[in-house]
N, C-alpha and C positions, 0 to 999 in steps of 0.2 A: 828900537826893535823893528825888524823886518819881517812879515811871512806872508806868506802866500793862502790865500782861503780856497780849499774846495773840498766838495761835495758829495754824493750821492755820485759815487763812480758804477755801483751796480755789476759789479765784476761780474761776468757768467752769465748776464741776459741775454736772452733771445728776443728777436723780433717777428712775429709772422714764423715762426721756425728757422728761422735765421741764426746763424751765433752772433753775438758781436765782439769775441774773444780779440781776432784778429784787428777789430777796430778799435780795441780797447788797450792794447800791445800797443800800436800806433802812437794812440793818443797820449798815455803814460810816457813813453819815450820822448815825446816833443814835449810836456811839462818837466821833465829832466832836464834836458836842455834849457828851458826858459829858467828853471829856478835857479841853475849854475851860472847862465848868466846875470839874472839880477840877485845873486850873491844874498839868498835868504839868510834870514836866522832861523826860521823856523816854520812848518806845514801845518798847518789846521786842516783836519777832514773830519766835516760834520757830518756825519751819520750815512748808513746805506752803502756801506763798503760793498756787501754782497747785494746781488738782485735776489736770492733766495736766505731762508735758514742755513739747509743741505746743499751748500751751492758745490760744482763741480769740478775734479781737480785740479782743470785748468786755471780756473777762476784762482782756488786755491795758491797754486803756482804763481800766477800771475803777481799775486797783491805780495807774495814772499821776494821775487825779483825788484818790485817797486819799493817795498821798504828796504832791502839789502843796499840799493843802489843811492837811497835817501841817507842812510846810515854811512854811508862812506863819503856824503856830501858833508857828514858833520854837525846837520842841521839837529835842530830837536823837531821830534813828530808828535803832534798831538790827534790821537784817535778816539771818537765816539761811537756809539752802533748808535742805528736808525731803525727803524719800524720793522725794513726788509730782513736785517741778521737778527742771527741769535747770538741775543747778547754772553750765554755764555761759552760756545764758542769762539767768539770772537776776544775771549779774554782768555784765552791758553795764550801761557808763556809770557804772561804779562811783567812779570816780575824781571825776568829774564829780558825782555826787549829792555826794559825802564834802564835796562844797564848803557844799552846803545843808546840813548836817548831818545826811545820811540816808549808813548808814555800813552798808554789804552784805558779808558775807563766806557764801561760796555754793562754792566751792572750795578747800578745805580742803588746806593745804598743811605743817603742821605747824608754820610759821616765825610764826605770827600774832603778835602783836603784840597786847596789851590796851589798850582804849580809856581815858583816865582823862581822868575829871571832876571835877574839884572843887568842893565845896557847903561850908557852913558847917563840916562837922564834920571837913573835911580833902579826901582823893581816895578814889576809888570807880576799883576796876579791873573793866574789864569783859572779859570774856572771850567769844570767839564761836565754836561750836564748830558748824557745821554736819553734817548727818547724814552718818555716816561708815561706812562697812562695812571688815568686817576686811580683804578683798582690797586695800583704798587703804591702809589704814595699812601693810601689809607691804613696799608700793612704796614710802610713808616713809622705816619705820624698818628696811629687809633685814635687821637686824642683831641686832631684834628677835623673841621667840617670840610672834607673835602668830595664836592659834586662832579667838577668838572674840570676840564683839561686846564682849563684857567684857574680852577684854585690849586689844582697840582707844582703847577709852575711857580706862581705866585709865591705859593710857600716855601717850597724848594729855593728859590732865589730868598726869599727873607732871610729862610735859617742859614746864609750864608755868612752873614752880619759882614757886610763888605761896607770899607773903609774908602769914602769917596775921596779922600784928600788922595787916597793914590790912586794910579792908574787897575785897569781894570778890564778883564775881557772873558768873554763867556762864551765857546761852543756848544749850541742846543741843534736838537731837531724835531721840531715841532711847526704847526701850522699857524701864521701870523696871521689873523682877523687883515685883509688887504691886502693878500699878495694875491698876486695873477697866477693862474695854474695852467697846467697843460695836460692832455690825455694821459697822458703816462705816468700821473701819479696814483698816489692812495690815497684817497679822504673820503673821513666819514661823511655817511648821508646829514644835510641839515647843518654843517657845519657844528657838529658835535666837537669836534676837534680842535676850533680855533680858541687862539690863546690871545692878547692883549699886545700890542708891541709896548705898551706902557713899561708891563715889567720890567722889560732891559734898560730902561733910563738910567739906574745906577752904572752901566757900563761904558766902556771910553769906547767900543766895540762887542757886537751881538755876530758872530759868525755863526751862521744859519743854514742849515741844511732842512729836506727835505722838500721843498719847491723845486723842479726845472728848469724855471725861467729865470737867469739872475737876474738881481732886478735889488733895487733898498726898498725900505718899508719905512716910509715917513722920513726921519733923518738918513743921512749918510752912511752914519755910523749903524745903522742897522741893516743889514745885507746877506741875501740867501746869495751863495757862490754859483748854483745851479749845477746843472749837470755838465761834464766837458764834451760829451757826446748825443745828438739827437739821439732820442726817443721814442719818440713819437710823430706823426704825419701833421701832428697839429704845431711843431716846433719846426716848422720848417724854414719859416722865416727870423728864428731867433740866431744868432750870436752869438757860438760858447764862448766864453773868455775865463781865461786864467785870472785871478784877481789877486794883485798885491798889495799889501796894506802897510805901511811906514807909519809904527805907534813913536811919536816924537811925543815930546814934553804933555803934561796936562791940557787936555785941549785941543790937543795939536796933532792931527791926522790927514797921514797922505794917502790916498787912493786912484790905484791904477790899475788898467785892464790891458792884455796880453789875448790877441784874439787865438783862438784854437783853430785848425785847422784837420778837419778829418779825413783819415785814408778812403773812404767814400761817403759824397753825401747823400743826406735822404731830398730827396725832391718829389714833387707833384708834374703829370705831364695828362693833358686833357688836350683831345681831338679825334678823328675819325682814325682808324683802321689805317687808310690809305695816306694819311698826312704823317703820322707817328711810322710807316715805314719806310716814308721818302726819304731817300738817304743827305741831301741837302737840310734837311729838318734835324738831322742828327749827329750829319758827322764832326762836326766840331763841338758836341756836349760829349761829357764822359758817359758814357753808355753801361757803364760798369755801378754808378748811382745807384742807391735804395729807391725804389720808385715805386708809388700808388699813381696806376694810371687809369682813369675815364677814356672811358670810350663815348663818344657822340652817335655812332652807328644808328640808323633806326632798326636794322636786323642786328642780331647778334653773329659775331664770327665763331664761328663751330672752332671748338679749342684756342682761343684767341690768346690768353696765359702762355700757352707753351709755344704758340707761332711767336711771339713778338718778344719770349725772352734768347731767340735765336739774336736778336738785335739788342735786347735787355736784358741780362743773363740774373740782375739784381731783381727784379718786380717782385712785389712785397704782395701788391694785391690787386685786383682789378676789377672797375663797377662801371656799370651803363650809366649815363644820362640823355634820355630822347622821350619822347612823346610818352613811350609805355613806361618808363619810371615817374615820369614827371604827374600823373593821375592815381589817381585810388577811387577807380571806378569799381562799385559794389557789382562783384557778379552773385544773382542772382539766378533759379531758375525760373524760364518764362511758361507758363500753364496753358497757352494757348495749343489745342491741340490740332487746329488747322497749318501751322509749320512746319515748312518740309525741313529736314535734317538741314540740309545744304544753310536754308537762311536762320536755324537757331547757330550754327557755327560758326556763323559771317557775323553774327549779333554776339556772341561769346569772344572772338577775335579780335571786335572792335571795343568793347571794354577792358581784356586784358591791354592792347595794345595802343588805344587809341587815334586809331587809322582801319581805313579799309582792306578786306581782300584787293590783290592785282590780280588783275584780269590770268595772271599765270598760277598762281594759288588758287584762286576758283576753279578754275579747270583743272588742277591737281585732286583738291576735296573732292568733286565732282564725282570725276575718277575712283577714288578711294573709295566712296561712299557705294557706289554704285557698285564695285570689286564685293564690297562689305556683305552688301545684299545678297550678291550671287551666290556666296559662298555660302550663306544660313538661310 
């Protein structure tokens, strides 16, 4: 058996006020391609279909074009909801997809039932565990001690009573104690939320959603697919990859990565004013980029956002670093009242700023101050 594992597509997110609709059209289109050519059997998508509950028609639209165009692939679709949908939303029409072979399980009721497929090398049980908090499982199981995310899961996989002599695999979304995280996700304070990668051990494979950054969690066979689209500022340096997974005989797993390729990236760009608009500094980068850019300026440029996206039309966000970020000097007021106006100013200037008046800012205050007086 053949599929393909991904994740946390977040249909409908904004960044900064940004849509990423159009980047998310893109993306879906080039994973169509990659799946038709390595000729799946089958999609896993662990949890986080939408960025919101109420997400927006387009988003809507969008994930209907994706599975129509899945469906004529032939493949079978396996779908969970994640933290971000609602799960019961997300399970309209489920009976009715299950016809095409797009198989949704988004409210999680403890009675599920494993999907099985059979390939050459026998059957493949598939397990669908949607993202579950400990308050739902205790409505389950009342009879159960269940505290934490980890006895949620825990139990939830025991009462599966899975047969190790056969193969075996399980799409959750939830947070595995050791995965690496990035700004863009949700987790609770304190790591309330993490779960044991131990649990999955009964599994020939743990298709994992909710993490960002793909990445396995101790063995191979346990793997968060990540998101196919950066996120976040702090994913800048990651990698999306499509991930294909070849369940062969007991034991016996092949895994491969298909890198993504996005209709614009997010990048970081850090320098002066005058170096970020030299045009040799830029004309050979895509300027069309998501971009958080630093500025090094020791002044600040009066409207610098809207001057530099005439060059960077994508800029997400834009912060100082110079002398006056770089201190947290306590401004205080000073009591002496021998101080003329002019030097509590120049004493006020150099703690916000940390630098002196120029001799042309002094003679401006000056100026002002002295205007100030005349007038009162």
């Amino acid at each position: 058996m053949k599929f393909a594992h991904l994740a946390d597509l977040h249909i409908g997110k904004r960044i900064n006020n940004f849509s990423m609709i159009e980047e998310q059209k893109y993306v879906l289109a080039e994973i169509i391609a990659l799946l038709e050519k390595e000729k799946v059997d089958a999609v896993f998508i662990a949890g986080d279909i939408y960025d919101t509950p109420l997400p927006p028609v387009e988003a809507v639209r969008l994930l209907d074009k994706f599975l129509t165009e899945l469906a004529a692939m032939h493949v079978s679709v396996f779908i969970i909801s994640g933290n971000h949908d609602s799960a019961e939303r997300l399970s309209f029409g489920t009976e009715l997809l299950m016809k095409s072979g797009v198989y949704i399980t988004s409210v999680f009721t403890g009675k599920e039932l494993p999907v099985k497929i059979h390939d050459r090398y026998g059957m493949v049980n598939i397990y669908m565990l949607p993202f579950l908090k400990p308050i739902y499982a205790r409505k389950i199981w009342p009879e159960e001690n269940i505290q934490t995310y980890d006895d949620a899961i825990r139990i939830a996989v025991a009462k599966m009573h899975i047969d190790c002599e056969q193969r075996n695999v399980i799409i959750a979304h939830q947070f595995v104690t050791g995965a690496q995280t990035s700004d863009s996700e949700e987790l609770s304070i304190g790591g309330l939320d993490n779960i044991s990668a131990e649990i999955f051990a009964p599994f020939d494979y743990a298709a994992l959603g909710h993490i960002h950054r793909p990445q396995k969690i101790g063995s191979a066979k346990i793997r968060y697919a990540g998101t196919p689209l950066k996120y976040s500022f702090s994913e800048c340096n990651h990698q999306k990859v499509l991930t294909i997974v070849e369940l062969k005989e007991k034991n016996n797993i092949d895994i491969q990565f298909k890198n993504l390729h996005p209709l614009h990236d997010m990048r970081q760009l850090r320098g002066t004013y005058a170096e970020l608009t030299l045009r040799k500094n830029y004309e050979t980068t895509n300027t069309q980029d998501y971009l958080a850019i630093t500025l090094t300026d020791e002044n600040e440029i009066p409207d610098a956002i809207n001057k530099l996206r005439v060059i960077y039309p994508n800029i997400m966000k834009i912060n100082y670093d110079n002398k006056r970020t770089q201190t947290n000097n306590i401004i205080t007021a000073d009591t002496q009242e021998h101080k003329q106006p002019i030097d509590m100013l120049k004493d006020f200037y150099f703690l916000q700023n940390n630098k002196t008046f120029s001799d042309e800012q002094q003679h401006f205050a000056e100026n002002l101050i002295r205007q100030i007086w005349e007038e009162h």
